[in-house]
C-alpha atoms as one frame of an Amber mdcrd trajectory, in Angstrom:
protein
  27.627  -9.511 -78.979  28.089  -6.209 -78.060  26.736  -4.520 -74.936  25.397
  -1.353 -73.982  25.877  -0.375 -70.309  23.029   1.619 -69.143  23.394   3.827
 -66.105  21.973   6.947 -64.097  21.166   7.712 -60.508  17.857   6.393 -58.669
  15.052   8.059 -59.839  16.458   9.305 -63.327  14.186   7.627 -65.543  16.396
   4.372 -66.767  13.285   1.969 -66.295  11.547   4.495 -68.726  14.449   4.182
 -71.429  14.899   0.542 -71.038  11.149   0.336 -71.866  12.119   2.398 -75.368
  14.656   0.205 -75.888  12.793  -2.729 -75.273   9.849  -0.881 -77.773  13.285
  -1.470 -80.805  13.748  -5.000 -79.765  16.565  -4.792 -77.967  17.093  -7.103
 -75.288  17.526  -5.219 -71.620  18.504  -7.353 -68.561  17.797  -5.363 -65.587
  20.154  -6.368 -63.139  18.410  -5.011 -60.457  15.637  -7.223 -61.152  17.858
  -9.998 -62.220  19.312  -9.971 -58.606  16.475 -10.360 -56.564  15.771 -13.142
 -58.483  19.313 -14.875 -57.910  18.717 -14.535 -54.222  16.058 -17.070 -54.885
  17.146 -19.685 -57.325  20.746 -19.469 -56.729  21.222 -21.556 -53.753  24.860
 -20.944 -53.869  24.789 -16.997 -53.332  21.680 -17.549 -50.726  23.604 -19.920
 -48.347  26.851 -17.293 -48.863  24.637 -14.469 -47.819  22.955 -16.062 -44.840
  27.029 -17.322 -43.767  27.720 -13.922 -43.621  24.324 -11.818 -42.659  22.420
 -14.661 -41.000  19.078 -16.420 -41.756  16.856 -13.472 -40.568  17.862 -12.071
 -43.892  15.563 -14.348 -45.482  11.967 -15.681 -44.640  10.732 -18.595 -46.877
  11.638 -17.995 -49.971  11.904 -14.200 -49.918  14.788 -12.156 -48.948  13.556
  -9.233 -45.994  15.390  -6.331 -48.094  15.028  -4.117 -45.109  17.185  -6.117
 -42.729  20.141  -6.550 -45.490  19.762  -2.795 -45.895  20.276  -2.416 -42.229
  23.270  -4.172 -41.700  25.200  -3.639 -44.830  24.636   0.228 -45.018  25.661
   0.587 -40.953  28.891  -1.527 -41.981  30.663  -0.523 -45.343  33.038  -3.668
 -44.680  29.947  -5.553 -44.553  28.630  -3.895 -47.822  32.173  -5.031 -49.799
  31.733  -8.683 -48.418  28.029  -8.456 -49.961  29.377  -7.022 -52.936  31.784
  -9.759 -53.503  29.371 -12.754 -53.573  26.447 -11.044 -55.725  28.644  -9.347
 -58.307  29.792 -12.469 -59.991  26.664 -14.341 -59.606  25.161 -11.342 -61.555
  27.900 -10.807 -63.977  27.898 -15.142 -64.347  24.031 -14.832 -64.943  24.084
 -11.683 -67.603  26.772 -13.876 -69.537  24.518 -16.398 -69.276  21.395 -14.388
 -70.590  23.437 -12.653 -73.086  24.758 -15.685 -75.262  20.811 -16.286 -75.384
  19.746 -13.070 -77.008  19.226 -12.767 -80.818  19.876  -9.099 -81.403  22.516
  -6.116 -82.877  22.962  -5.398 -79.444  22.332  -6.092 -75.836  21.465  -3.694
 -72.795  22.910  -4.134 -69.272  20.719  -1.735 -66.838  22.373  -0.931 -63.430
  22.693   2.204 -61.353  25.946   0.844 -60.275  27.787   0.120 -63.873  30.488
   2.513 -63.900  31.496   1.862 -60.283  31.656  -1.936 -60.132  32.902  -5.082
 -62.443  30.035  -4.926 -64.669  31.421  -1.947 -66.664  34.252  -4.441 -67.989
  30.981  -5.959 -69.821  29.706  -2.802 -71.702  31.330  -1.684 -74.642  29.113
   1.428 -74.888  28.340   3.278 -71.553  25.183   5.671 -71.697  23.840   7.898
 -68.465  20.387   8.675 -67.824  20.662  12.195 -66.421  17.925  13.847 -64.408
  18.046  16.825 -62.138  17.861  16.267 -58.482  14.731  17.840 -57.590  12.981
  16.116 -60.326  14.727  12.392 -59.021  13.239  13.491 -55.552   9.683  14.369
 -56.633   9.860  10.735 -59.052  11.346   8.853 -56.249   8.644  10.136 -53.819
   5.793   9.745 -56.340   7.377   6.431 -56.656   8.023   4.631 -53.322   6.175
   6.929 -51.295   9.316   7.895 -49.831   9.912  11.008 -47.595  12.108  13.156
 -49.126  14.552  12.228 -46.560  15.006   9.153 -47.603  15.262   9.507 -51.201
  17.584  12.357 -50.483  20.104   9.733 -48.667  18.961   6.928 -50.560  20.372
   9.651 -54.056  23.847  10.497 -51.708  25.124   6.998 -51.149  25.192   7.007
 -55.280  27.702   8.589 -57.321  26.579  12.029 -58.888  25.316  11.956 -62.927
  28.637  14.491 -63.744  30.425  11.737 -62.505  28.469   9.153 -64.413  28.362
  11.669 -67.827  32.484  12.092 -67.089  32.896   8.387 -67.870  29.584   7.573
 -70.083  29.772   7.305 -74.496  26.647   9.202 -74.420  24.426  11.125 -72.006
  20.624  11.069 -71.811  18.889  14.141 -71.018  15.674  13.071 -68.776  14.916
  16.624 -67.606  11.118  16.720 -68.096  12.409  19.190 -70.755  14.305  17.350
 -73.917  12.320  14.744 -75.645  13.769  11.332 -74.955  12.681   9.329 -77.872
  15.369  11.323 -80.413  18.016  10.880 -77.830  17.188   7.173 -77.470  17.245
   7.032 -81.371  20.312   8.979 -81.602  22.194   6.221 -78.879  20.070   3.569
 -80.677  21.597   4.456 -84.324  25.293   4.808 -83.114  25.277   1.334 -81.838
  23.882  -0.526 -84.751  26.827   1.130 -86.414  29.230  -0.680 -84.014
């Protein structure tokens, strides 16, 4: 089945498309989502995580975000290791989902696509594309966030010219450009695949 890859920066807007594309019945697996549930029901990647970042990176049955964040973002070594366990557990649990699906195609939602092994999976790349001041004021409206934070949460990300550079199509969520007939457009060229 083939796969679209759907990317952009925190803040851009791809929950929004995802929803449009879910509206056209086609399947999205957000692997953002899809993660946070692996550190739950697969006991393999939890006991590999707590090896390496210790139990207080867990409590019950819930993983404490903030103290992963803390040690994996002060140590980029640390980050790679991290990397290496819950990359395949994701990519093993998309494959999984995927053969499931009943569709013409299937979406793959990450911010993190074009820079990790998941964009061997698309066959179709598209960015979501937003400028930065209008990510901020999202992201703020959003978590509540100082714009501090959003601003280094956007930095440790790679920039949407170089997403666009390497994306099939681009997706315009400027506040500006309706995104229905860009979705459509996207929508239309893959059915064609």
């Amino acid at each position: 089945m083939v796969c679209l890859g759907l990317t952009g920066g925190i803040g851009s807007g791809k929950s929004y498309i995802s929803r449009l594309f879910t509206a056209l019945s086609i399947p999205v697996y957000e692997a953002d989502t899809q993660t946070k549930e692996l550190y739950t029901r697969d006991n393999k990647l939890r006991q590999a995580l707590i090896s390496l970042l210790g139990a207080e990176i867990f409590q019950g049955e819930g993983l404490q975000k903030e103290v992963m964040a803390a040690k994996i973002f002060a140590d980029h070594g640390l980050l790679e290791e991290v990397n290496r366990l819950v990359h395949p557990a994701v990519m093993g649990d998309f494959a999984n989902w995927k053969v499931q699906q009943q569709a013409a195609y299937v979406i793959l939602e990450s911010a993190i696509i074009l820079e990790t092994p998941f964009a061997s999976v698309a066959d179709k790349t598209v960015t979501v594309s937003a400028p930065t001041s209008l990510r901020l004021e999202r992201l703020c409206h959003r978590d509540q966030s100082v714009a501090e934070d959003a601003q280094r949460r956007m930095e440790r990300q790679w920039s949407d010219a170089m997403r666009e550079e390497r994306s099939d199509f681009v997706i315009y969520s400027d506040g500006k450009r309706p995104l229905l007939p860009q979705v459509l457009e996207v929508h239309q060229a893959m059915l064609k695949l």
